[in-house]
HTML snippet that shows the backbone in 3Dmol.js (N, CA, C, O; Angstrom):
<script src="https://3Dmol.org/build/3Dmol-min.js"></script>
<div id="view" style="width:600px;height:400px;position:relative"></div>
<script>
const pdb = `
ATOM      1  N   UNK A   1       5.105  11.194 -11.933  1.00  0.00           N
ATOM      2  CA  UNK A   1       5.032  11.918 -10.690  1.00  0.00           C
ATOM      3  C   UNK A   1       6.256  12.810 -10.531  1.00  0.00           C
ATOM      4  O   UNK A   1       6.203  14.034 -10.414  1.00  0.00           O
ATOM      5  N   UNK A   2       7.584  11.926 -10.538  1.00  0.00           N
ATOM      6  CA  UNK A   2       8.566  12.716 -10.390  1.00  0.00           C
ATOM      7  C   UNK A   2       8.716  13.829  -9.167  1.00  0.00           C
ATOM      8  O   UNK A   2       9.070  14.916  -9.624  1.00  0.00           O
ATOM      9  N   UNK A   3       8.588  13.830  -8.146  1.00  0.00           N
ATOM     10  CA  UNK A   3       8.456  14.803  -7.143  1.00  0.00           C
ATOM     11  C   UNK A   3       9.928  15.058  -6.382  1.00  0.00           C
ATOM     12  O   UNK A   3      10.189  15.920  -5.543  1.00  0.00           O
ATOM     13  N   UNK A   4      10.828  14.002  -6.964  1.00  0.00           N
ATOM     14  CA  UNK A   4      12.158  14.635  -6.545  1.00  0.00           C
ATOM     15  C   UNK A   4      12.955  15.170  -7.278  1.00  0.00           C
ATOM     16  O   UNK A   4      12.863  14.900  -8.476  1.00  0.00           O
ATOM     17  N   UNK A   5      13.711  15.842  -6.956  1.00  0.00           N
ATOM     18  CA  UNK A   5      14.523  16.646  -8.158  1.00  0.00           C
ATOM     19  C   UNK A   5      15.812  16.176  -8.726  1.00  0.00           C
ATOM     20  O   UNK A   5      16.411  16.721  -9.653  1.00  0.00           O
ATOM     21  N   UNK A   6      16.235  14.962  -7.992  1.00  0.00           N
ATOM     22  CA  UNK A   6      17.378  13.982  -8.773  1.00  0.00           C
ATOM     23  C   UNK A   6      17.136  12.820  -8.125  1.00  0.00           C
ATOM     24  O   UNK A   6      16.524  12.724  -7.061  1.00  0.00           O
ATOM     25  N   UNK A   7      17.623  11.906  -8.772  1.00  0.00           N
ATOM     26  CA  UNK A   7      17.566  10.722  -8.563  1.00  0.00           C
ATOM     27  C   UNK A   7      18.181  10.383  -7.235  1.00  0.00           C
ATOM     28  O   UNK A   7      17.502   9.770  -6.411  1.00  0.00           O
ATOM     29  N   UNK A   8      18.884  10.584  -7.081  1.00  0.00           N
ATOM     30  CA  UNK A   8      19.439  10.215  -5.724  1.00  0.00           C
ATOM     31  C   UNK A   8      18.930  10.750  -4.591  1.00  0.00           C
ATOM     32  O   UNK A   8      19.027  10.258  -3.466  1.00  0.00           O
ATOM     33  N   UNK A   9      18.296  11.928  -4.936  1.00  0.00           N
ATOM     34  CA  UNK A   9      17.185  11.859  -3.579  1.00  0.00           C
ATOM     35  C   UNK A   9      16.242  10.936  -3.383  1.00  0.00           C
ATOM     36  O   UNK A   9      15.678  10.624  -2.334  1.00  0.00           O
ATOM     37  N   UNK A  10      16.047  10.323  -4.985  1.00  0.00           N
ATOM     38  CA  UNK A  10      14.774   8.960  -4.440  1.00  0.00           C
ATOM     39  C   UNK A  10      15.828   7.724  -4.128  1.00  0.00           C
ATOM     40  O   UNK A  10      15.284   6.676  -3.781  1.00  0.00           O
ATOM     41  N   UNK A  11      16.397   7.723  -4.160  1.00  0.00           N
ATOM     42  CA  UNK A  11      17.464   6.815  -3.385  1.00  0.00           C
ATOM     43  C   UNK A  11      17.848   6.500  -2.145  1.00  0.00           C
ATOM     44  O   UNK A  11      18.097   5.406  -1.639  1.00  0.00           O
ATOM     45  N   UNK A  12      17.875   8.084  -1.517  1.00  0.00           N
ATOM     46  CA  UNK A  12      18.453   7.928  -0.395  1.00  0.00           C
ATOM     47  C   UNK A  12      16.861   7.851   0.472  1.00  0.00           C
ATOM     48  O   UNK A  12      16.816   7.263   1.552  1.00  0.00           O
ATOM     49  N   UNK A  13      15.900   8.346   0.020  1.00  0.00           N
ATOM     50  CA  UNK A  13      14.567   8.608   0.771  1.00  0.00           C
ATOM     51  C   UNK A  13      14.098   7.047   0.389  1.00  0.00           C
ATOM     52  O   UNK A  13      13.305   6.583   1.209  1.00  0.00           O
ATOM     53  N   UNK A  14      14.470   6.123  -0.763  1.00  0.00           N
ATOM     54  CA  UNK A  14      14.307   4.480  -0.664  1.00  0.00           C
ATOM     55  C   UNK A  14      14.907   4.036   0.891  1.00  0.00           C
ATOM     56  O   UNK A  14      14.072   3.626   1.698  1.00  0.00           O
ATOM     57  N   UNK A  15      16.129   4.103   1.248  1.00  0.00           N
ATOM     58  CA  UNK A  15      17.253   3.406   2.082  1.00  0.00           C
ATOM     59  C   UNK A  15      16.553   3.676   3.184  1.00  0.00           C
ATOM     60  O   UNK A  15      16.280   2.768   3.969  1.00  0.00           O
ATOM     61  N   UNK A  16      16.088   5.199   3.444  1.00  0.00           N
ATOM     62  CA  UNK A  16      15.308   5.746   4.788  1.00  0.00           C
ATOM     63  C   UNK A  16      14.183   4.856   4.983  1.00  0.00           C
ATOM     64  O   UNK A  16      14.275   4.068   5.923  1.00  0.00           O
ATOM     65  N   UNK A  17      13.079   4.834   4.229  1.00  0.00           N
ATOM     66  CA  UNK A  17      11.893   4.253   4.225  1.00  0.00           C
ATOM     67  C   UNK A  17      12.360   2.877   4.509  1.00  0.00           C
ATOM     68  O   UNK A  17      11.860   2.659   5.613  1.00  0.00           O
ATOM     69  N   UNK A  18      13.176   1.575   4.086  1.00  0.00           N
ATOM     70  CA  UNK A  18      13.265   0.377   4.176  1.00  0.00           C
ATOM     71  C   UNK A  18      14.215   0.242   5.686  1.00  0.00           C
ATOM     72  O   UNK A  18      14.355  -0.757   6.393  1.00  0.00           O
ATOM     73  N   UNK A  19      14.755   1.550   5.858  1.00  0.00           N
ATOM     74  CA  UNK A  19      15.103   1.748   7.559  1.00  0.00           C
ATOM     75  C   UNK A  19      14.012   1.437   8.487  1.00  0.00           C
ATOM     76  O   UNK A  19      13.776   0.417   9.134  1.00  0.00           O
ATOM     77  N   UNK A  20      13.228   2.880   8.371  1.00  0.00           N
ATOM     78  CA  UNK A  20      11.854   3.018   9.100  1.00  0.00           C
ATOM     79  C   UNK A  20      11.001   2.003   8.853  1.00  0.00           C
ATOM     80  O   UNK A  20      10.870   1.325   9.872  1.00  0.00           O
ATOM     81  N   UNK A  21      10.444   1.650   8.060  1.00  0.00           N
ATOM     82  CA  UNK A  21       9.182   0.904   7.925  1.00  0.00           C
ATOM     83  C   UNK A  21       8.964  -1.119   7.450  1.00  0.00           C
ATOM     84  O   UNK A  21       8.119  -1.992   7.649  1.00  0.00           O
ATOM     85  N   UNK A  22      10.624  -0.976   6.598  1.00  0.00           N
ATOM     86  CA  UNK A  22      10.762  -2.321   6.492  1.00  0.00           C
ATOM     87  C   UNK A  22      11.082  -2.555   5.089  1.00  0.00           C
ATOM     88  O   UNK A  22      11.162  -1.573   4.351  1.00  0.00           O
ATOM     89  N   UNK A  23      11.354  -4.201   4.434  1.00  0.00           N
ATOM     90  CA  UNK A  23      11.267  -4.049   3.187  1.00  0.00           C
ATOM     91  C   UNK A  23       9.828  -4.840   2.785  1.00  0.00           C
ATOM     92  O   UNK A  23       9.768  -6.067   2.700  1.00  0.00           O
ATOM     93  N   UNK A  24       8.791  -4.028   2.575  1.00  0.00           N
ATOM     94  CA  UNK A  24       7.468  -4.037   2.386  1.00  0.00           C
ATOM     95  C   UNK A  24       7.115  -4.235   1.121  1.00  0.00           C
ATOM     96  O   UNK A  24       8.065  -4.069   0.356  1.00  0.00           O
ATOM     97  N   UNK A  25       5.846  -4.604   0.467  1.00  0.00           N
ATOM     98  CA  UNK A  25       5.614  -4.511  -0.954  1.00  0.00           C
ATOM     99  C   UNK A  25       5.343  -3.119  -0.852  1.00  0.00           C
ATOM    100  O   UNK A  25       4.931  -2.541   0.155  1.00  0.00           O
ATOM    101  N   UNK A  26       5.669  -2.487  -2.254  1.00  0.00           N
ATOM    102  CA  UNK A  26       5.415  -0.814  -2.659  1.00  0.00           C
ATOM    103  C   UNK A  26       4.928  -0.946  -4.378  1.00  0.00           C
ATOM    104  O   UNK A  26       5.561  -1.577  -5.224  1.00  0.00           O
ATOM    105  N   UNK A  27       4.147  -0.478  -4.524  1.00  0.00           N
ATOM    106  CA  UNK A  27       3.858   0.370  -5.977  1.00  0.00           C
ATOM    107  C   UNK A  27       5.149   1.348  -6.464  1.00  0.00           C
ATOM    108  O   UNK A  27       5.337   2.474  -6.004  1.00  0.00           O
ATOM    109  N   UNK A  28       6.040   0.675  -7.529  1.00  0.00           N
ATOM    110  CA  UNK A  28       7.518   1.587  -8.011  1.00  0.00           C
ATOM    111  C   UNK A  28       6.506   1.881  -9.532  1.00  0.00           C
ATOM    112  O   UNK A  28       5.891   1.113 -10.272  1.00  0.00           O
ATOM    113  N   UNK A  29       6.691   3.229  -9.527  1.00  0.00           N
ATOM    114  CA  UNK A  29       6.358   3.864 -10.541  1.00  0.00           C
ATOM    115  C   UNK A  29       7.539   3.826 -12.282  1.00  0.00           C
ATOM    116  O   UNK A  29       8.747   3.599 -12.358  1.00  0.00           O
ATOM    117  N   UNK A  30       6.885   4.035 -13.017  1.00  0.00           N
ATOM    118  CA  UNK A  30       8.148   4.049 -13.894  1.00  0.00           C
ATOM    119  C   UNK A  30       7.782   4.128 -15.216  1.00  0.00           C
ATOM    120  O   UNK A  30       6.956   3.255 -15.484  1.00  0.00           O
ATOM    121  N   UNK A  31       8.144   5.015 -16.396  1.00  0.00           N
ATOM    122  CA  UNK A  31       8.048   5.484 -17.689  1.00  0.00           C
ATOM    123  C   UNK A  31       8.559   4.435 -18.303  1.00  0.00           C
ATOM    124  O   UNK A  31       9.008   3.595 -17.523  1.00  0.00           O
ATOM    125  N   UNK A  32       8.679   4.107 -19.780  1.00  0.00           N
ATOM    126  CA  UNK A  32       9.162   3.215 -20.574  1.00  0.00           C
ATOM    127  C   UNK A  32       9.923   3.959 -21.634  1.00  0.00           C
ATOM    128  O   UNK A  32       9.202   4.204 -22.602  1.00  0.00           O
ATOM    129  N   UNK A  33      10.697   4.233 -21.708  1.00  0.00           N
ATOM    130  CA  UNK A  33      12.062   4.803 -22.957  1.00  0.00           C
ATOM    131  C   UNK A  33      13.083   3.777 -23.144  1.00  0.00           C
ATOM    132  O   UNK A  33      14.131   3.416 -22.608  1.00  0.00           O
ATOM    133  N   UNK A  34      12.174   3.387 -24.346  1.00  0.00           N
ATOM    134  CA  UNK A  34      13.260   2.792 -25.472  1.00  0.00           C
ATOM    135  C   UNK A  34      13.392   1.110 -24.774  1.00  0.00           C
ATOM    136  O   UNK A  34      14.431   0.454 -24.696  1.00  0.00           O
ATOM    137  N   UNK A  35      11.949   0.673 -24.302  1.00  0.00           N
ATOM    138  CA  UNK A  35      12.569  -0.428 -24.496  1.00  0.00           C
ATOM    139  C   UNK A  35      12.667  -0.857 -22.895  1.00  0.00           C
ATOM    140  O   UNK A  35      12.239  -1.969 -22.583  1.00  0.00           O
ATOM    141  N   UNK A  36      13.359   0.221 -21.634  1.00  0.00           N
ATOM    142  CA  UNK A  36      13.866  -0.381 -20.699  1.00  0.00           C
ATOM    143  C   UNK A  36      12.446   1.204 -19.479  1.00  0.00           C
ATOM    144  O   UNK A  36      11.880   2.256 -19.776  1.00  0.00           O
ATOM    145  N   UNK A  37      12.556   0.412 -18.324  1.00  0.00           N
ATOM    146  CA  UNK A  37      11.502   0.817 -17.183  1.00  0.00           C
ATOM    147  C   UNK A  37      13.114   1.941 -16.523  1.00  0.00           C
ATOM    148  O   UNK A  37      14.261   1.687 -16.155  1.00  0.00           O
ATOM    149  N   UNK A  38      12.401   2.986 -16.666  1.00  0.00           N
ATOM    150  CA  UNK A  38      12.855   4.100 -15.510  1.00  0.00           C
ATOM    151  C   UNK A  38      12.241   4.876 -14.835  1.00  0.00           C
ATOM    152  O   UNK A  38      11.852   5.955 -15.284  1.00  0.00           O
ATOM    153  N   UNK A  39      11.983   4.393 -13.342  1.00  0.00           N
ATOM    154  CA  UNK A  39      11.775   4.772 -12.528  1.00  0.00           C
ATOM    155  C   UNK A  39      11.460   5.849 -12.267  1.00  0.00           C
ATOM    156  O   UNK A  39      12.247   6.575 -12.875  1.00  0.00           O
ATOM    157  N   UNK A  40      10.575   6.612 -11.563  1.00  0.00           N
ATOM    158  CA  UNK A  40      10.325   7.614 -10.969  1.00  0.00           C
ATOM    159  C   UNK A  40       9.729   8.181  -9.446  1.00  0.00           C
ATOM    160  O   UNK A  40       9.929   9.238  -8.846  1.00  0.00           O
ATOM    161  N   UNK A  41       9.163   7.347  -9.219  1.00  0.00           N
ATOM    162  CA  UNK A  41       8.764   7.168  -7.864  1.00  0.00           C
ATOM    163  C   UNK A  41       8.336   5.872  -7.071  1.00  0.00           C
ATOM    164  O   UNK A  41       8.616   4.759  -7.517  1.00  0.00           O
ATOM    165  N   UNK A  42       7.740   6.019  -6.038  1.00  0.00           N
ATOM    166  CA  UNK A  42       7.511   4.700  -5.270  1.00  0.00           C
ATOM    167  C   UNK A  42       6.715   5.235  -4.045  1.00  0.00           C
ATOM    168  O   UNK A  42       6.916   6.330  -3.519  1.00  0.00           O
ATOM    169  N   UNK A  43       5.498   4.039  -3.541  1.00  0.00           N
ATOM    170  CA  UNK A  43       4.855   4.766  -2.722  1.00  0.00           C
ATOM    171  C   UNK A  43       4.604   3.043  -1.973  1.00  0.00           C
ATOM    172  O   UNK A  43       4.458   2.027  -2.653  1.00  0.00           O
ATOM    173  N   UNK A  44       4.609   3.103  -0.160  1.00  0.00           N
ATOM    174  CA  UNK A  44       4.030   1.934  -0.054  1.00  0.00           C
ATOM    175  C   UNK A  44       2.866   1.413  -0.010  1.00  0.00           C
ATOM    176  O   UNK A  44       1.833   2.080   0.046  1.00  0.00           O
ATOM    177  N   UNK A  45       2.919   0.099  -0.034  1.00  0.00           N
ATOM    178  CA  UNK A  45       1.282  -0.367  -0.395  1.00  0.00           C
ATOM    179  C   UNK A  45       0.364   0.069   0.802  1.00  0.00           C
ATOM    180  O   UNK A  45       1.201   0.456   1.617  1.00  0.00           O
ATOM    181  N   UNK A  46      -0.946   0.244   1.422  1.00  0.00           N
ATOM    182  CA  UNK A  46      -1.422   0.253   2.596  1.00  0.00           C
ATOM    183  C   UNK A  46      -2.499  -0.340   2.638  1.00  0.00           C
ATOM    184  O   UNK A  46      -3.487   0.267   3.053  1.00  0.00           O
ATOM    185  N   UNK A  47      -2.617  -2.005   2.121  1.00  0.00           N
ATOM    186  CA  UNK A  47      -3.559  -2.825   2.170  1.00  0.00           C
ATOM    187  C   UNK A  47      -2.956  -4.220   1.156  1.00  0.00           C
ATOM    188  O   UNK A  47      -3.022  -4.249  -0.073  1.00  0.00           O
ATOM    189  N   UNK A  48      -2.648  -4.799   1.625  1.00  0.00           N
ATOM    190  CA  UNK A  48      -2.376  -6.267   0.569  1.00  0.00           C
ATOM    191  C   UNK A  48      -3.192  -6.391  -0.339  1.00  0.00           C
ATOM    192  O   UNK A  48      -2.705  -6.937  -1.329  1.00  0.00           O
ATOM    193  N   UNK A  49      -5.079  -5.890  -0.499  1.00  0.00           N
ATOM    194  CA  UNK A  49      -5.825  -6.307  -1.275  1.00  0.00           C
ATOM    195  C   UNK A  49      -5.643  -4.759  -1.958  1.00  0.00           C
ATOM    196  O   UNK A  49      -6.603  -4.478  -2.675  1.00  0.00           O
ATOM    197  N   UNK A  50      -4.775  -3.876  -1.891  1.00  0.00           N
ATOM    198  CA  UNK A  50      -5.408  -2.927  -2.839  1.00  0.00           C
ATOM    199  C   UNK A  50      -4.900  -2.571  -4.443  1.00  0.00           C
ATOM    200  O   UNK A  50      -3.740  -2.535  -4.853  1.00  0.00           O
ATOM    201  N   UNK A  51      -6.028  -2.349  -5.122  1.00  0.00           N
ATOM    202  CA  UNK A  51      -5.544  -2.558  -6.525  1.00  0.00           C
ATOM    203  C   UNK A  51      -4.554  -1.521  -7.168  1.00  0.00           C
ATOM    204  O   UNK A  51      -4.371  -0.423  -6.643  1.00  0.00           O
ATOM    205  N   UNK A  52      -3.902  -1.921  -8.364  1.00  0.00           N
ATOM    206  CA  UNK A  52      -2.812  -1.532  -8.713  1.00  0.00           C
ATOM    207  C   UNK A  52      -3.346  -0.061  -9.447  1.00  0.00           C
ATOM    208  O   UNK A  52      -4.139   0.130 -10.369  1.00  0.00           O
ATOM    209  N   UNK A  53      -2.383   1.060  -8.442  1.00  0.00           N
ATOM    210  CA  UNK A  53      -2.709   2.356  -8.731  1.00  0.00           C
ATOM    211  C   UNK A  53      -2.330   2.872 -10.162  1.00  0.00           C
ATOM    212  O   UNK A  53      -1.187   2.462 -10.364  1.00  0.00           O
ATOM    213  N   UNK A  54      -2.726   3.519 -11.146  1.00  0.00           N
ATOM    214  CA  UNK A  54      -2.669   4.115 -12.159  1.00  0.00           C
ATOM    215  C   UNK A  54      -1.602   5.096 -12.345  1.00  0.00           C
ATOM    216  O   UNK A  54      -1.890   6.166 -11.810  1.00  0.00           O
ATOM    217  N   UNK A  55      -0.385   5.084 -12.969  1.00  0.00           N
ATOM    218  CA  UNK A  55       0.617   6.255 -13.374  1.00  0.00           C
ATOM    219  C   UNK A  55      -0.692   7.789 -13.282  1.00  0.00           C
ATOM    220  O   UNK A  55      -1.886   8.064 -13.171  1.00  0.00           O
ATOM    221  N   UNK A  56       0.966   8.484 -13.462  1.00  0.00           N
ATOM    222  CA  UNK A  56       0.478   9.741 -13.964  1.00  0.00           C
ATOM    223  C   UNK A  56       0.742   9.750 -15.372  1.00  0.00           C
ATOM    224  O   UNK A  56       1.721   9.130 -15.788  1.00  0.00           O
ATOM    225  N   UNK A  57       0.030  10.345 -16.122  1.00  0.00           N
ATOM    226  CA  UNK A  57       0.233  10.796 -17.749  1.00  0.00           C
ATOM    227  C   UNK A  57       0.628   8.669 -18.390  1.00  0.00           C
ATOM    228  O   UNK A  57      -0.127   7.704 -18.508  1.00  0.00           O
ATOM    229  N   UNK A  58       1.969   8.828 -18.597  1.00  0.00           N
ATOM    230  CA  UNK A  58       2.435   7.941 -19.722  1.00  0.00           C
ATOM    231  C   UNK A  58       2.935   6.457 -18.053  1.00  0.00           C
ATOM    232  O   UNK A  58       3.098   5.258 -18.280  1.00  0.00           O
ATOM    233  N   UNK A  59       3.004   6.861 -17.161  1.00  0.00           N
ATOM    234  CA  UNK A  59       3.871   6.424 -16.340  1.00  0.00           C
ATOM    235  C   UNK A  59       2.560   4.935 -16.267  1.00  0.00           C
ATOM    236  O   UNK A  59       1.405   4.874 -16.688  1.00  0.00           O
ATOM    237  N   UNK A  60       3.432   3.920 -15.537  1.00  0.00           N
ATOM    238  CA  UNK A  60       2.442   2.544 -15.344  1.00  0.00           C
ATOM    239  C   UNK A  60       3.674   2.476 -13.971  1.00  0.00           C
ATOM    240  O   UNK A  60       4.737   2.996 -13.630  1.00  0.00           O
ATOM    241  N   UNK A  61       2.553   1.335 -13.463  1.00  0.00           N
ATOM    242  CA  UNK A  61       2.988   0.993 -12.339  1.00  0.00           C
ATOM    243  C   UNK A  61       3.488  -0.478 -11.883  1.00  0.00           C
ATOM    244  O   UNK A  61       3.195  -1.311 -12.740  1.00  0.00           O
ATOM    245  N   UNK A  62       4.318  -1.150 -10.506  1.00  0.00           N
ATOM    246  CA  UNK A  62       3.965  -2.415 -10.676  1.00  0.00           C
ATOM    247  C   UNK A  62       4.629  -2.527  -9.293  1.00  0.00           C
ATOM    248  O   UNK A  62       5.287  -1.718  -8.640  1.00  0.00           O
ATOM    249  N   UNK A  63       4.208  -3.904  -9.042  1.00  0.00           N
ATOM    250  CA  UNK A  63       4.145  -4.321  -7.122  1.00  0.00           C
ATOM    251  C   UNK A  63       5.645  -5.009  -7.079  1.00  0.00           C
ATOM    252  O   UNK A  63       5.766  -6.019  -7.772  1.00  0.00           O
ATOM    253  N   UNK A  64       6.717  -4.598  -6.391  1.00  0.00           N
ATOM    254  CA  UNK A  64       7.571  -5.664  -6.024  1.00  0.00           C
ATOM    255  C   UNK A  64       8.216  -4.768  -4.419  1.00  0.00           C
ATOM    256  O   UNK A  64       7.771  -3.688  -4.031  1.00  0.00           O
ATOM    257  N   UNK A  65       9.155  -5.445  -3.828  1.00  0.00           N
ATOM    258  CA  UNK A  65       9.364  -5.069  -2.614  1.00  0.00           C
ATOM    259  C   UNK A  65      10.577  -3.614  -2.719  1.00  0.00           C
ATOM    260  O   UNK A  65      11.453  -3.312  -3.530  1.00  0.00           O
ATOM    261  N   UNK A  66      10.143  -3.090  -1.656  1.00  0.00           N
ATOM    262  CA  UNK A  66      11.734  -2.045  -1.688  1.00  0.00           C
ATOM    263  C   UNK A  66      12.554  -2.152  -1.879  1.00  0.00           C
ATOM    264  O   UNK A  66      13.133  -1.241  -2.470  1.00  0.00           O
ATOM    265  N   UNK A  67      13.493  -3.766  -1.405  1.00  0.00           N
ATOM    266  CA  UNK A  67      14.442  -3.432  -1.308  1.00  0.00           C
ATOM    267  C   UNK A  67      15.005  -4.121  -3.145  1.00  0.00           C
ATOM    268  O   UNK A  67      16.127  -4.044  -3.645  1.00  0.00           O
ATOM    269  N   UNK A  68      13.746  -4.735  -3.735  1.00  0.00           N
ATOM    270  CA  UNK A  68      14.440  -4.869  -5.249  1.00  0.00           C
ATOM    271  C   UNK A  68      14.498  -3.786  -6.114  1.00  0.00           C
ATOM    272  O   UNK A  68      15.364  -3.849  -6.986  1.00  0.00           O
ATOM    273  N   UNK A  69      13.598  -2.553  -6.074  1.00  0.00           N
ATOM    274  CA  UNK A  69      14.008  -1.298  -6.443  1.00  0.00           C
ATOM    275  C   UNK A  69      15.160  -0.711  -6.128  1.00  0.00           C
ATOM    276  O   UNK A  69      15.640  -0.299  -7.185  1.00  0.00           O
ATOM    277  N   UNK A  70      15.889  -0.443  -5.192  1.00  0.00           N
ATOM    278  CA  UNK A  70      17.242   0.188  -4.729  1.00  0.00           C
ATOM    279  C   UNK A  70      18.170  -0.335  -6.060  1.00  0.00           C
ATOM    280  O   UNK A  70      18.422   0.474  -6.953  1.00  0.00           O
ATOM    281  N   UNK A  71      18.627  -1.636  -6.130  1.00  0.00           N
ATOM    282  CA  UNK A  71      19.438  -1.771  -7.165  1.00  0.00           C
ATOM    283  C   UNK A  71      18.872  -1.147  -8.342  1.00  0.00           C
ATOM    284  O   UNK A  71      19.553  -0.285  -8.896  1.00  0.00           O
ATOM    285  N   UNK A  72      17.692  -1.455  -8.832  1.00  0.00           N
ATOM    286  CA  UNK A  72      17.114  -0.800  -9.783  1.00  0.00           C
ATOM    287  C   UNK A  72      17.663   1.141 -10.338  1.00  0.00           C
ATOM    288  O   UNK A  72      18.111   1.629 -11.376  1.00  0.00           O
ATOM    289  N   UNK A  73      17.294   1.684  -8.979  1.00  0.00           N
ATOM    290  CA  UNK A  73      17.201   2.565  -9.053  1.00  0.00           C
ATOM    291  C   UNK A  73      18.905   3.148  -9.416  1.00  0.00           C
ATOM    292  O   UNK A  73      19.212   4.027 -10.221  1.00  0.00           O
ATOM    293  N   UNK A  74      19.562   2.567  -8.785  1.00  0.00           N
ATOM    294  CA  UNK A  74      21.213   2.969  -8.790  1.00  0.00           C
ATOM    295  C   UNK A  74      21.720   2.334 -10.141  1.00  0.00           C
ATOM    296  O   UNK A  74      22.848   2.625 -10.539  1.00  0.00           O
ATOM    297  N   UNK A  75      21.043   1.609 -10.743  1.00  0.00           N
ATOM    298  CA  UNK A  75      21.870   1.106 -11.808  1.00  0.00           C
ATOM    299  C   UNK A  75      21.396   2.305 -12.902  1.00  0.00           C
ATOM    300  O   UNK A  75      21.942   2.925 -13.814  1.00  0.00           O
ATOM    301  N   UNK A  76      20.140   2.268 -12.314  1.00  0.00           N
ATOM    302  CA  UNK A  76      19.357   3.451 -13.430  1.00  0.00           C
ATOM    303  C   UNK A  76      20.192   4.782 -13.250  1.00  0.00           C
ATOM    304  O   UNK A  76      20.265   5.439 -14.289  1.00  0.00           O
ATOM    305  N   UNK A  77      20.844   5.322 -12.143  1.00  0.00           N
ATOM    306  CA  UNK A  77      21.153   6.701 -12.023  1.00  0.00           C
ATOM    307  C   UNK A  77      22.908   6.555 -12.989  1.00  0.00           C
ATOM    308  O   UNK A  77      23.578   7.524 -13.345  1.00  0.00           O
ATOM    309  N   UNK A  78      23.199   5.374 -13.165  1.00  0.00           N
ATOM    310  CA  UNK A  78      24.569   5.292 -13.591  1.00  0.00           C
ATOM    311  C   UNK A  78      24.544   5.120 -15.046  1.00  0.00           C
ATOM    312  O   UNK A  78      25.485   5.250 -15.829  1.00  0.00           O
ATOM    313  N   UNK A  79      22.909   4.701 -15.376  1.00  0.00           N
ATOM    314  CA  UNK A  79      22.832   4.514 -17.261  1.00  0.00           C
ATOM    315  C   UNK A  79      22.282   5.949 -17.365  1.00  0.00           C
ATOM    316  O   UNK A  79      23.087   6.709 -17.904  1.00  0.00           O
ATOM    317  N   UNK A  80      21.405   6.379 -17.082  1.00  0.00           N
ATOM    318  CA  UNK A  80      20.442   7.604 -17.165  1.00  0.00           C
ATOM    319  C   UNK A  80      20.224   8.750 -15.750  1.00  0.00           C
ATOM    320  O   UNK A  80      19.244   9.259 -15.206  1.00  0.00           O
ATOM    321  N   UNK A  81      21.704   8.802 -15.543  1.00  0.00           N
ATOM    322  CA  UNK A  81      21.311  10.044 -14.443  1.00  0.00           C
ATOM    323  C   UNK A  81      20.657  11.433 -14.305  1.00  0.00           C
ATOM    324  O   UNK A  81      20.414  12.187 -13.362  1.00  0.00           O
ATOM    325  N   UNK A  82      20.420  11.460 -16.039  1.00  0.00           N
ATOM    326  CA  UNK A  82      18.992  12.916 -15.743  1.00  0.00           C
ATOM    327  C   UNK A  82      18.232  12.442 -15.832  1.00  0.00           C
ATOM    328  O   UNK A  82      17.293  13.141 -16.212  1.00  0.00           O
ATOM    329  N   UNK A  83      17.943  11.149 -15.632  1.00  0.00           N
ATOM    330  CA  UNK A  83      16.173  10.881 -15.902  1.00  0.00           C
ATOM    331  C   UNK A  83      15.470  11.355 -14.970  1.00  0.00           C
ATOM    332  O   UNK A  83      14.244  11.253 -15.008  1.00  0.00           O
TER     333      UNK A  83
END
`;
const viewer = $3Dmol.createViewer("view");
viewer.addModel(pdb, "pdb");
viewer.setStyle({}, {cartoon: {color: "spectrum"}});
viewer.zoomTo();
viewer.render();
</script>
């Protein structure tokens, strides 16, 4: 998907969302290079029963809460900050 243009905008638009809405289950998107999951987007769930949405292209998906992505995401911008 990729719809932000650096990482730290999906960072700071993570912190906003778990402001506003809570720390909720979400669908975190994420490519596989070399072994380790980097991230690309995140969308929240809007049904407990609904099934697990399909990447774009190469990307897969998987259910855990917001606020365990945030670390994710910051550790990722400090190994791979052009991803």
């Amino acid at each position: 998907m990729r719809f932000y243009d650096d990482l730290q905008e999906l960072i700071v638009e993570l912190i906003a969302d778990i402001a506003d809405i809570g720390n909720e289950n979400i669908w975190a998107f994420y490519e596989e290079k070399d072994g380790k999951k980097l991230y690309t987007d995140y969308r929240f769930k809007n049904d407990p029963a609904e099934k697990q949405p399909a990447g774009f292209g190469v990307e897969k998906s998987e259910e855990i809460k917001a606020s365990q992505l945030l670390p994710l995401l910051k550790e990722q911008k400090q190994n791979h900050p052009n991803f």
